[in-house]
C-alpha positions as CSV (number, residue, x, y, z in Angstrom):
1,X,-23.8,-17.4,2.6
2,X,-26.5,-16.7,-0.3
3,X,-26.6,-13.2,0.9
4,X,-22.4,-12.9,-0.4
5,X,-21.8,-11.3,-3.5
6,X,-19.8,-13.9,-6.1
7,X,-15.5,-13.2,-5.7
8,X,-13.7,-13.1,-8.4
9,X,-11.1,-14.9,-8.9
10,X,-7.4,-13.1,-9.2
11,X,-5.4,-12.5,-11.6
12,X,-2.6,-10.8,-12.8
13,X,-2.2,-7.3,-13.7
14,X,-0.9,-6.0,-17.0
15,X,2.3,-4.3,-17.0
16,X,2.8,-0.5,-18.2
17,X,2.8,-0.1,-22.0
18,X,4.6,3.5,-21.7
19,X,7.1,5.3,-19.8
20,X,7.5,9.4,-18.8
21,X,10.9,10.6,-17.3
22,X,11.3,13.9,-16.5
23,X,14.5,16.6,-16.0
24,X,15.0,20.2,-15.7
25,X,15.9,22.4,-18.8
26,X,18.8,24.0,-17.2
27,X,21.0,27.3,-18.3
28,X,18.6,28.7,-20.3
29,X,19.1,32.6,-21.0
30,X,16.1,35.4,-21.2
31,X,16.1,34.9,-24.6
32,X,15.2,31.3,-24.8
33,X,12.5,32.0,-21.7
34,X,11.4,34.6,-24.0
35,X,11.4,32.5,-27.2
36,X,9.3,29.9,-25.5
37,X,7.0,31.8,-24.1
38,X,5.9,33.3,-27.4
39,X,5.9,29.7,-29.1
40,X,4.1,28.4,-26.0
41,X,1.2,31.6,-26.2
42,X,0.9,31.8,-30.3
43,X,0.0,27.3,-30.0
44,X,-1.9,27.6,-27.1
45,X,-4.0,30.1,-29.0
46,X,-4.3,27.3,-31.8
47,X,-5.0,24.7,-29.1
48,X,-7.8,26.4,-27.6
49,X,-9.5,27.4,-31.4
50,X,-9.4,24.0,-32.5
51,X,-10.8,22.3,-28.7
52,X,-13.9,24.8,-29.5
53,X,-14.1,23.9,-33.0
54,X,-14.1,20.2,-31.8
55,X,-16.6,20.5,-29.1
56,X,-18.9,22.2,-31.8
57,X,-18.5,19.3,-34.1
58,X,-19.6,16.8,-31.6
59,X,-20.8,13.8,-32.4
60,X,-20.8,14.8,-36.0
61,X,-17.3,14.5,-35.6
62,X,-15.8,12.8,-39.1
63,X,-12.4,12.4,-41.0
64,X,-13.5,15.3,-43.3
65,X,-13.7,17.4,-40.4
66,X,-10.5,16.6,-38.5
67,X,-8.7,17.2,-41.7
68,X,-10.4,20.4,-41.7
69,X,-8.8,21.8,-38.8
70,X,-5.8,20.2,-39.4
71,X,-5.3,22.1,-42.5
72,X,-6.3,25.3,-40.8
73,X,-3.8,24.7,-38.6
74,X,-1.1,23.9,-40.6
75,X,-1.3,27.5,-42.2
76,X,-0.6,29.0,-38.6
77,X,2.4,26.4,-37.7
78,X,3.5,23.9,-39.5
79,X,2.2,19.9,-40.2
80,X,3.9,18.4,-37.6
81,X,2.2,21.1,-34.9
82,X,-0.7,20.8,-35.8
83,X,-1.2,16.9,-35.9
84,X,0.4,17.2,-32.6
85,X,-2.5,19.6,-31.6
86,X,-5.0,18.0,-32.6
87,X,-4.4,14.5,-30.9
88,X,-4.2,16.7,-28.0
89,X,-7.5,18.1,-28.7
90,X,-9.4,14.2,-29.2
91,X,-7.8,12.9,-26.2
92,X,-9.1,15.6,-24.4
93,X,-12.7,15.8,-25.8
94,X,-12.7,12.2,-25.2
95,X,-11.7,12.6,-21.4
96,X,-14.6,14.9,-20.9
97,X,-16.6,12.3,-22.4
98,X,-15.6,9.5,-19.6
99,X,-16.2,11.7,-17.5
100,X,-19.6,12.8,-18.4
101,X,-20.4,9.3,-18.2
102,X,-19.3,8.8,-14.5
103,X,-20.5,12.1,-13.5
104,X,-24.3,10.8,-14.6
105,X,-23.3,7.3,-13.3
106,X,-23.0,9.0,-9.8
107,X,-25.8,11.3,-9.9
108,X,-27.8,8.2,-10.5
109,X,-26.7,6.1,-7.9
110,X,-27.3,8.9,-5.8
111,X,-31.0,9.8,-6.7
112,X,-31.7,5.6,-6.2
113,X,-30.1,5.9,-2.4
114,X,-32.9,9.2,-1.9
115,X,-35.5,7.5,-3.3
116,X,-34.7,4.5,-1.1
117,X,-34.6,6.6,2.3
118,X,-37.4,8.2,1.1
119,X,-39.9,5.4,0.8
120,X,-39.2,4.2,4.4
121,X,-40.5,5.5,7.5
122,X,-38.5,8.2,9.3
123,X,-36.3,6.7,12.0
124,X,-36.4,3.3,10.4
125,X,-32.8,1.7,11.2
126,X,-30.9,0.2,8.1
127,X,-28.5,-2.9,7.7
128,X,-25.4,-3.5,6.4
129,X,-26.4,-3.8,3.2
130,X,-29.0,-1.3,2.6
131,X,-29.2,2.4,4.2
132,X,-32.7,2.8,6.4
133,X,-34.6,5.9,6.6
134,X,-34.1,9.5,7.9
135,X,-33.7,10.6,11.2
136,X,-36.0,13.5,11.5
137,X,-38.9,15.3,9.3
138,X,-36.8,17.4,8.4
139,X,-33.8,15.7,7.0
140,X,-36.7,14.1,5.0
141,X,-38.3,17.0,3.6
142,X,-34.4,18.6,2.9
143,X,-34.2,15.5,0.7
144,X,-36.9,15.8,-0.9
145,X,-35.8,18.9,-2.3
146,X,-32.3,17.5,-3.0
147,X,-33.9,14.9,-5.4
148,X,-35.6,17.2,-7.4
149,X,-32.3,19.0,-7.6
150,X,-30.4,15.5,-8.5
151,X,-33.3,14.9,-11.5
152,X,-32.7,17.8,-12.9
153,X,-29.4,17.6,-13.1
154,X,-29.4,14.1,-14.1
155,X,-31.6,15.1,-16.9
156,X,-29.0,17.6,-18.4
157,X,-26.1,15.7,-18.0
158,X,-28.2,13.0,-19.8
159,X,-29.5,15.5,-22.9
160,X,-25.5,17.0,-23.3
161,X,-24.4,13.6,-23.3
162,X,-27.2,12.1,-26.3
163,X,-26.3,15.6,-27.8
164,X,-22.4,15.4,-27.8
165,X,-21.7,18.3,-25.6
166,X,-19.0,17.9,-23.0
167,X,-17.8,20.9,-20.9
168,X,-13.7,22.0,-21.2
169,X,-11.5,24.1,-19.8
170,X,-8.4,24.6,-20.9
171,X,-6.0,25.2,-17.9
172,X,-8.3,23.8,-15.3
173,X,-12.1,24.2,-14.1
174,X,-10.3,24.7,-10.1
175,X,-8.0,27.4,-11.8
176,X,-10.8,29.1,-13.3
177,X,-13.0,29.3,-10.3
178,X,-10.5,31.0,-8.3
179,X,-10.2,33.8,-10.4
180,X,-13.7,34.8,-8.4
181,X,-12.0,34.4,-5.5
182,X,-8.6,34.9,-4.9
183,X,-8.7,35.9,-1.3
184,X,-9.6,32.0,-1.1
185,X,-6.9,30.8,-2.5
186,X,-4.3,33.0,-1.8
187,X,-3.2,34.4,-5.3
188,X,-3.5,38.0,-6.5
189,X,-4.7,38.8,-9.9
190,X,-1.4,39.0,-11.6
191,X,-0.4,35.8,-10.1
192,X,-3.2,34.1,-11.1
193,X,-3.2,35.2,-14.5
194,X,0.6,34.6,-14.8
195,X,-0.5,30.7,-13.8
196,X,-3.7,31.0,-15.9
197,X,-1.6,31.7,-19.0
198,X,1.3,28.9,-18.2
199,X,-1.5,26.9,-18.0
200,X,-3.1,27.2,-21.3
201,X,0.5,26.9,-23.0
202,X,1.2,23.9,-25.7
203,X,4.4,23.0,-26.1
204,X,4.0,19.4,-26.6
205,X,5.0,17.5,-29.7
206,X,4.5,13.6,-30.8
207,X,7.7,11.5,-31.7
208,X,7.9,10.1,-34.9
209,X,10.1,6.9,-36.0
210,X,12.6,7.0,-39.0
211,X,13.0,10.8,-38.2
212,X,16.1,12.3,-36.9
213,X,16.3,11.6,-32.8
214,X,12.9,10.2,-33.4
215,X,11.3,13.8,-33.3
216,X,10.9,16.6,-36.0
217,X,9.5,19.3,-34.3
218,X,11.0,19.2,-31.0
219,X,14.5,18.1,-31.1
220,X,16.5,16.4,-28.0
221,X,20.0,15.5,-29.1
222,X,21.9,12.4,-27.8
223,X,24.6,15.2,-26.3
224,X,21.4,17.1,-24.4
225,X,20.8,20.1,-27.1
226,X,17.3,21.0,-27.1
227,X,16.0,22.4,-31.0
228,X,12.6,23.5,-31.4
229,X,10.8,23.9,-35.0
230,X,9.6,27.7,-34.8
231,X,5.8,28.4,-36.1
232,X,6.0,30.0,-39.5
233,X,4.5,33.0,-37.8
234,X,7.6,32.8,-35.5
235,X,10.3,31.9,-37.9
236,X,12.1,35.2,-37.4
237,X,13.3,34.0,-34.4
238,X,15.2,31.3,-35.3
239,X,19.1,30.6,-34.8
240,X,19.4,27.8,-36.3
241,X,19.0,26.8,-40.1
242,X,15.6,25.8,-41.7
243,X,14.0,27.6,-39.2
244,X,14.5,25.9,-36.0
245,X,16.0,28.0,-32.8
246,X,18.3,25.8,-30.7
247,X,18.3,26.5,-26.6
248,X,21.6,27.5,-25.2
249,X,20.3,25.0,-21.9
250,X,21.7,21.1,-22.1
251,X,19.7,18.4,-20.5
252,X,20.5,15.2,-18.8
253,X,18.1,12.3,-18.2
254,X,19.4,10.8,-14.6
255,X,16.3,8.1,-14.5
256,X,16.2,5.8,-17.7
257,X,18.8,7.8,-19.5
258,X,20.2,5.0,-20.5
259,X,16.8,4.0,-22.8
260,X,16.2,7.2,-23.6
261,X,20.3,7.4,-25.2
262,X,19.4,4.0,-27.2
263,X,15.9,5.2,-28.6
264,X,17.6,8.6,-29.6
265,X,20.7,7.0,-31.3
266,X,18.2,4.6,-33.1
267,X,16.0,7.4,-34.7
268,X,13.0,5.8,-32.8
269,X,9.7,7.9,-32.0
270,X,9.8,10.4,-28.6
271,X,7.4,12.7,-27.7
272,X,8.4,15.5,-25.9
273,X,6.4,17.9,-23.5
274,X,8.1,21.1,-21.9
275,X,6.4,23.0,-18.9
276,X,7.0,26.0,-17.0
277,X,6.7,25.8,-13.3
278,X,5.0,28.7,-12.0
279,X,6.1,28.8,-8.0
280,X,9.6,27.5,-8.8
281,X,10.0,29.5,-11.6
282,X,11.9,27.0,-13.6
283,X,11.0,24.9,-17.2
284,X,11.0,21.2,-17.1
285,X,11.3,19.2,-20.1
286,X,9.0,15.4,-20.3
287,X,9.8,12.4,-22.6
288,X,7.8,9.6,-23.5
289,X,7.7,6.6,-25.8
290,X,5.7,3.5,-25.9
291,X,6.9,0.5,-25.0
292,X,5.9,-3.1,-25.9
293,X,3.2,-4.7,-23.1
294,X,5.5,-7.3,-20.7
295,X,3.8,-10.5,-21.3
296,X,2.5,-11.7,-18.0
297,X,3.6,-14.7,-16.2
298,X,1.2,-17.0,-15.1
299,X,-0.6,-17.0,-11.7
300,X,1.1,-20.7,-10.4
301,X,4.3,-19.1,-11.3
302,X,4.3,-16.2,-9.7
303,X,3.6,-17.6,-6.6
304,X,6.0,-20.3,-6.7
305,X,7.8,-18.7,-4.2
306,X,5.3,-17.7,-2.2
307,X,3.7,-14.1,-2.1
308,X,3.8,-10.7,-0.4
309,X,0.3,-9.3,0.6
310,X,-0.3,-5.6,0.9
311,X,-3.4,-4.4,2.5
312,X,-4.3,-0.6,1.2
313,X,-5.0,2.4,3.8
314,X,-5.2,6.0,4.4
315,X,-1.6,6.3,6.1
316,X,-0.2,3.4,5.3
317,X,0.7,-0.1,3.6
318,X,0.3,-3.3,5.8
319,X,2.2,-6.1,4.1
320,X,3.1,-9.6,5.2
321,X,4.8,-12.4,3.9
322,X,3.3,-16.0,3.0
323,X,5.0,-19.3,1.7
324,X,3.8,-21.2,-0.9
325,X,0.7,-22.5,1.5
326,X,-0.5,-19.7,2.7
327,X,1.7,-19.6,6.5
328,X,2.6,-15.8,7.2
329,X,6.0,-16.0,7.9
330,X,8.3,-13.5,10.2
331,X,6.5,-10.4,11.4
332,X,4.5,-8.2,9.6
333,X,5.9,-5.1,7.8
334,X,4.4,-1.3,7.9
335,X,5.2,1.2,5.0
336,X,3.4,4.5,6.0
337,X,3.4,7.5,4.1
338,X,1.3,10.7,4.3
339,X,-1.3,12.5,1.7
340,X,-1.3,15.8,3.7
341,X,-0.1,18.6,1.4
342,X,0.6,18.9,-2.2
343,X,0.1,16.1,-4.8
344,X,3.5,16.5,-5.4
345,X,4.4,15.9,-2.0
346,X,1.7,13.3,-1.9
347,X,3.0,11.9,-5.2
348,X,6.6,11.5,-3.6
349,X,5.4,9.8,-0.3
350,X,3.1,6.9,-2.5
351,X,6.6,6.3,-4.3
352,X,8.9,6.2,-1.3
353,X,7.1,4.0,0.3
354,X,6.1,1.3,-3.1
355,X,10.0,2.0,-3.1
356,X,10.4,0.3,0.3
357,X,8.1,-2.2,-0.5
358,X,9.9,-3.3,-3.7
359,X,12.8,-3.8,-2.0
360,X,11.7,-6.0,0.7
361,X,10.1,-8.2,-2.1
362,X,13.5,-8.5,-3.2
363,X,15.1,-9.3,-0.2
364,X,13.0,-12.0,0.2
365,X,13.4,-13.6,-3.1
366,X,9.1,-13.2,-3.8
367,X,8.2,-12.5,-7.3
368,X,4.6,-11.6,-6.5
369,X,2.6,-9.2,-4.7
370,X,-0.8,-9.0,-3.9
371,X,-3.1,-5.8,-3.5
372,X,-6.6,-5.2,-3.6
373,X,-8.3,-4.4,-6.9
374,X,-9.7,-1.2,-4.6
375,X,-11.9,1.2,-7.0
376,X,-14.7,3.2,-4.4
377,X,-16.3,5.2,-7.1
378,X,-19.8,3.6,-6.2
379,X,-18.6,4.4,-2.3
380,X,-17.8,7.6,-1.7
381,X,-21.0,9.5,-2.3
382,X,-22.6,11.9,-0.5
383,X,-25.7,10.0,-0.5
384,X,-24.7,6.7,1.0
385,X,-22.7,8.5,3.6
386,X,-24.1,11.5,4.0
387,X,-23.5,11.5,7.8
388,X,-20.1,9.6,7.8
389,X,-18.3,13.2,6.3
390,X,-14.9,11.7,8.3
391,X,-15.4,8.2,6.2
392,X,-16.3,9.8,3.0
393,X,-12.8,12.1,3.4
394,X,-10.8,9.0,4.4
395,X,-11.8,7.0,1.4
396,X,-11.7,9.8,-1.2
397,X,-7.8,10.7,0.1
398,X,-6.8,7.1,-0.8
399,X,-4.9,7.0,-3.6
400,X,-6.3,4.1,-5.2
401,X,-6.0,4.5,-8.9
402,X,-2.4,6.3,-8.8
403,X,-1.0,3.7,-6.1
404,X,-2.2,1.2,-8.1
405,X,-0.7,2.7,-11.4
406,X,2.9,3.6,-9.6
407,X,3.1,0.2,-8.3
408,X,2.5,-1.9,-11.5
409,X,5.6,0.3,-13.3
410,X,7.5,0.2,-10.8
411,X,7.2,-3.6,-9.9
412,X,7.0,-4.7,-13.9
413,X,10.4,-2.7,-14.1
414,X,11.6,-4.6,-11.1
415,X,10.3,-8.4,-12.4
416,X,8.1,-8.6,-9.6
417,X,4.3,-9.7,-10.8
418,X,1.0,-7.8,-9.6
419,X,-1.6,-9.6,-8.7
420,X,-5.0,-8.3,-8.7
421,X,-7.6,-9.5,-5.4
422,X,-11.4,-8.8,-5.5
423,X,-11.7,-6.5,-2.1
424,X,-14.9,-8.8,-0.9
425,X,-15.1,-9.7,2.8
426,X,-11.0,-9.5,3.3
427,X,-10.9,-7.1,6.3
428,X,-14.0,-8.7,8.1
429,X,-12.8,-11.9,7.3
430,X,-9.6,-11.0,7.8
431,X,-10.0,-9.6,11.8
432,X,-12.2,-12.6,12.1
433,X,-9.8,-15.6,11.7
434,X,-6.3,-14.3,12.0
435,X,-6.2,-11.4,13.8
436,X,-6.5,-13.2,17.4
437,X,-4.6,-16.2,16.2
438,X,-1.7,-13.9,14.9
439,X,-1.0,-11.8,18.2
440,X,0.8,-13.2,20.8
441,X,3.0,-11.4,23.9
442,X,6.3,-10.5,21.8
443,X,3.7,-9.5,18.3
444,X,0.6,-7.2,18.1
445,X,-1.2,-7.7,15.0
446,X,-3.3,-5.0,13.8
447,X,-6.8,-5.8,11.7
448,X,-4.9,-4.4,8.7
449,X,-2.2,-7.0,9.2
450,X,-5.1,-9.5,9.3
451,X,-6.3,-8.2,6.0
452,X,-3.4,-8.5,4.4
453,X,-3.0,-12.9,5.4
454,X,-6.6,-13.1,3.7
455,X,-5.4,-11.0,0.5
456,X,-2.8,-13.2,0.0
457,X,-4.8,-16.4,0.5
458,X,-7.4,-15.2,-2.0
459,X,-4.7,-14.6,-4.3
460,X,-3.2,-17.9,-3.5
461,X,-6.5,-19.6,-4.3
462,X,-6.6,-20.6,-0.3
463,X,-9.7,-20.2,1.4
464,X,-9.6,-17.3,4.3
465,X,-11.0,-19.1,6.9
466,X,-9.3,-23.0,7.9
467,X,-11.1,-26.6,8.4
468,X,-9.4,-26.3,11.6
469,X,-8.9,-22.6,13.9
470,X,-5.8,-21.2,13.1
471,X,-2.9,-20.9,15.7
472,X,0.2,-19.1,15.7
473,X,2.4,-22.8,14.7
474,X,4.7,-23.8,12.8
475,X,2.2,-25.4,10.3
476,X,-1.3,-23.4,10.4
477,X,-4.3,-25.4,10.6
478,X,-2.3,-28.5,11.2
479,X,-1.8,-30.5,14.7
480,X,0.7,-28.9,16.8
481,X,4.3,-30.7,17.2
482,X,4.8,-32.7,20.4
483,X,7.2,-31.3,23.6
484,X,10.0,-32.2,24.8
485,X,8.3,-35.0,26.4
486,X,5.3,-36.9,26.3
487,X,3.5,-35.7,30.0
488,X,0.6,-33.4,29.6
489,X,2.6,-30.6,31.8
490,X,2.2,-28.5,28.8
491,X,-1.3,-28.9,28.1
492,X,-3.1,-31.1,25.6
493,X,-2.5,-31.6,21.7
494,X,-4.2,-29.1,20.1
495,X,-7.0,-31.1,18.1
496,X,-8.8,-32.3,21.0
497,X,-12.7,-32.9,21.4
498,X,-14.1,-30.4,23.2
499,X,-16.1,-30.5,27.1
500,X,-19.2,-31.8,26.5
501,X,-18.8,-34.2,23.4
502,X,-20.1,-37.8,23.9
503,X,-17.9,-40.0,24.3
504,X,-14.2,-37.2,24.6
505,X,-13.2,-39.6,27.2
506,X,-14.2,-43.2,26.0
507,X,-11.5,-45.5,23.7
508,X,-11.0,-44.5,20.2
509,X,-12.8,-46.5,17.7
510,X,-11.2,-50.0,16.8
511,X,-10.6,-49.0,13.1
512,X,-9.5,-52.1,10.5
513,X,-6.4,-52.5,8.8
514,X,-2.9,-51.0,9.5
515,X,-2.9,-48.4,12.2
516,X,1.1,-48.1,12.2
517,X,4.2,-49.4,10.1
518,X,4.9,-51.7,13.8
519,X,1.1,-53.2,14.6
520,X,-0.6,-55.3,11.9
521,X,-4.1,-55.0,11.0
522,X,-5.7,-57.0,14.3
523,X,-3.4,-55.7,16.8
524,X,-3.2,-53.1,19.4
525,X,-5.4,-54.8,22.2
526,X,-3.6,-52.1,24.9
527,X,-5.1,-48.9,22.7
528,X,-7.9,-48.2,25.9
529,X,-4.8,-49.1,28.5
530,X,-3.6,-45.8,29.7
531,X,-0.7,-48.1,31.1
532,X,0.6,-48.5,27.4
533,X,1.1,-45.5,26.2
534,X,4.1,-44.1,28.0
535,X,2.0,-41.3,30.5
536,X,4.1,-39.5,33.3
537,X,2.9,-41.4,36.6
538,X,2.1,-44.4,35.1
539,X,3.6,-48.2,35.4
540,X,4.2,-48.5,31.6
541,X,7.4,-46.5,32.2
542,X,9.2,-49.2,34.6
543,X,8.1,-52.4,32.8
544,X,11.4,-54.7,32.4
545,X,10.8,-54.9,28.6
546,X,12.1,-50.9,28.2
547,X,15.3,-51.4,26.4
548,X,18.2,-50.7,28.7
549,X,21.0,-49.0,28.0
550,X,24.1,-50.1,25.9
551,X,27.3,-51.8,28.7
552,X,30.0,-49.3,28.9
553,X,32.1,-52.4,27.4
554,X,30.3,-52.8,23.8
């Protein structure tokens, strides 16, 4: 036990502090496609001068500076654009930044596992906890050179880092790289460059409160009309007054429309975002507003009524249902879904079936559901399982972070809590006291299912393994309820000393005080006769002071 790593304790998960809904701009004529277009091209042009300009800047980044740009911007477009712009440009700088950081973490977990494997002999086996050393010469001397690579990259992501410099591309680094090789994937040069320019388009603008339909530049009306504030280099284009070019298009919000109408009517702040989907050839049109964090209930409340467990995998959710003390009730439940194909395919499957899972939760009147805290940054790398390609794909295909993201809105919209289980020991521990236990003739139980009963004890504050073996009763842990009747033809009580204990057949212990509500404390001289205590076969059960049955007459 000193070898286990400390467990955290649970707790429960924040809710969502912002929501995105999403519908089609529909009806729109050439014109408008036209007009969008050129507003999308002439700000993307302003996007991608004032990213550079920031990356330049780096850490020598100040308000003087941001202000700067803004007012360079400004000059081009108009205020509201270019404050819009340049958010876009610090949240991005600063995503490049988080991910510099975890780039170098990974490069140096990596060049600690070589350095490890290297300092042991070749052929050395490893453990569980550590990896051992290579198999051949030459997978040793092929690492060798792969450390020196590592370093040296380790050393420049380090020096870009202490310098300020982050690498960006706007419209993708994988869209980029297949412009060197289309054949690859499956685009021809005006394609790509038709997807290339969609994606390097900005057509995004940030809500603001007190303003009419809580948005300046892009305009959504409570009847659907979409208005756009036209770029003074644009502003002979405009077909509406004070230079503002209205879309012949409506749109209709089916999910949340209802929030959307209220914020709208009340002047409150929505940002707007509208994209153009290349394959489909259609525009889509994105709000988005904050939205006050839901106070979380606390952990003893939300398992008052017991608790749903999910355990994560690559194909599917393995959930099961616990009461209040930690008993899996009815039969496990399976909610599969698959990641092969496009994220938004992959996207729709994770939502289906959190979808499914919701509603069971509410069928069964739980207000809780427990998941793994899962994160495998620090586990899928190259270097740990270099060998293990199969395991390194199934883990990076798990949608950890956005599973875990969908399911918090979703269930927070639903009044259903999240709580949050440190991952430690849960499958082994898992397969290793309830997966035999569980399974019977009429029931299989999978390891996964077994997972899932120790994620919801952990969350429950049980421990995963019982004082006593667990059996598939009524009452887990507990002694089993006697049969119909009191002969041993079914088979002994369940907590019974097992063969070879001194003593398993002698009289129990004479143990002072009351025993029963019916024997005083000095009684119970017959507790070593077999004869006494009602046995199949034996004389107690035709001793004239049985009580006999009531006369027909009474």
């Amino acid at each position: 036990m000193a070898d286990l790593r400390p467990i955290d304790a649970p707790f429960v998960a924040l809710g969502p502090t912002g929501v995105a809904i999403r519908t089609r701009l529909k009806g729109l004529t050439p014109a408008d496609e036209k007009l969008l277009r050129l507003v999308g091209a002439h700000l993307g042009t302003l996007a991608s001068r004032d990213l550079a300009a920031r990356c330049r800047d780096g850490l020598e980044h100040t308000t003087d500076t941001w202000a700067a740009r803004k007012r360079e911007l400004t000059a081009q477009s108009s205020s509201r654009w270019a404050g819009s712009i340049t958010k876009a440009t610090h949240d991005q700088w600063a995503l490049a930044r988080r991910c510099q950081l975890a780039h170098i973490q990974s490069l140096e977990a990596g060049t600690s596992t070589i350095a490890h494997r290297l300092s042991l002999p070749v052929g050395q086996k490893g453990s569980k906890r550590a990896p051992g050393g290579y198999r051949t010469p030459q997978e040793w001397f092929a690492k060798t050179r792969r450390l020196h690579v590592l370093n040296d990259r380790l050393e420049q992501e380090r020096a870009d880092r202490e310098a300020g410099r982050v690498h960006v591309v706007r419209g993708g680094k994988r869209l980029a790289r297949a412009r060197h090789n289309l054949d690859a994937a499956g685009l021809y040069e005006t394609a790509w460059r038709e997807r290339w320019e969609a994606e390097r388009w900005f057509l995004a603008a940030d809500g603001e409160s007190g303003k009419r339909y809580g948005n300046e530049t892009i305009r959504v009306a409570p009847d659907g009309e979409v208005s756009i504030k036209l770029p003074a280099p644009l502003a002979e284009h405009a077909n509406a007054p004070n230079g503002r070019y209205v879309l012949t298009g409506r749109v209709q919000f089916q999910h949340r429309g209802t929030e959307w109408a209220d914020r709208v009517e009340a002047n409150r702040a929505v940002a707007y975002r509208i994209d153009y989907d290349i394959t489909r050839g259609r525009w889509y049109l994105t709000a988005s507003w904050q939205i006050p964090p839901t106070k979380t209930v606390p952990l003893t409340a939300a398992l008052a009524d017991g608790v749903i467990s999910v355990d994560t995998n690559a194909d599917h959710l393995a959930a099961w249902r616990l009461d209040t003390h930690g008993n899996p009730l009815g039969n496990p439940r399976r909610f599969p879904y698959d990641l092969d194909g496009p994220a938004s395919y992959r996207d729709a499957q994770v939502r289906h079936a959190l979808t499914r899972l919701l509603t069971w939760a509410r069928t069964c009147g739980v207000r809780a559901i427990a998941i793994e805290d899962l994160d495998f940054t620090a586990e899928k790398t190259r270097e740990k399982h270099g060998h293990k390609k199969r395991f390194r794909q199934l883990i990076s295909g798990m949608p950890t972070g956005k599973l875990r993201a969908r399911l918090t809105s979703m269930a927070d919209a639903a009044g259903i809590a999240i709580i949050a289980v440190d991952p430690a020991y849960t499958s082994k521990w898992g397969a290793q006291h309830w997966h035999k236990p569980l399974t019977s003739k009429n029931r299989t139980t999978t390891r996964h299912d077994a997972a899932a009963v120790a994620i919801g004890r952990r969350a429950q504050g049980h421990p995963i393994r019982l004082g006593v073996p667990p059996r598939p009763l009524r009452h887990w842990g507990r002694t089993a309820p006697p049969p119909q009747h009191r002969s041993d033809a079914v088979g002994h009580r369940t907590v019974q000393a097992r063969p070879g204990v001194p003593g398993r057949e002698e009289t129990r212990p004479r143990i002072p005080g009351p025993r029963t509500r019916s024997v005083r404390a000095g009684c119970g001289a017959n507790a070593g006769d077999q004869n006494a205590q009602h046995r199949a076969g034996r004389s107690a059960e035709h001793e004239s002071w049985q009580q006999d049955s009531l006369p027909l007459s009474f």
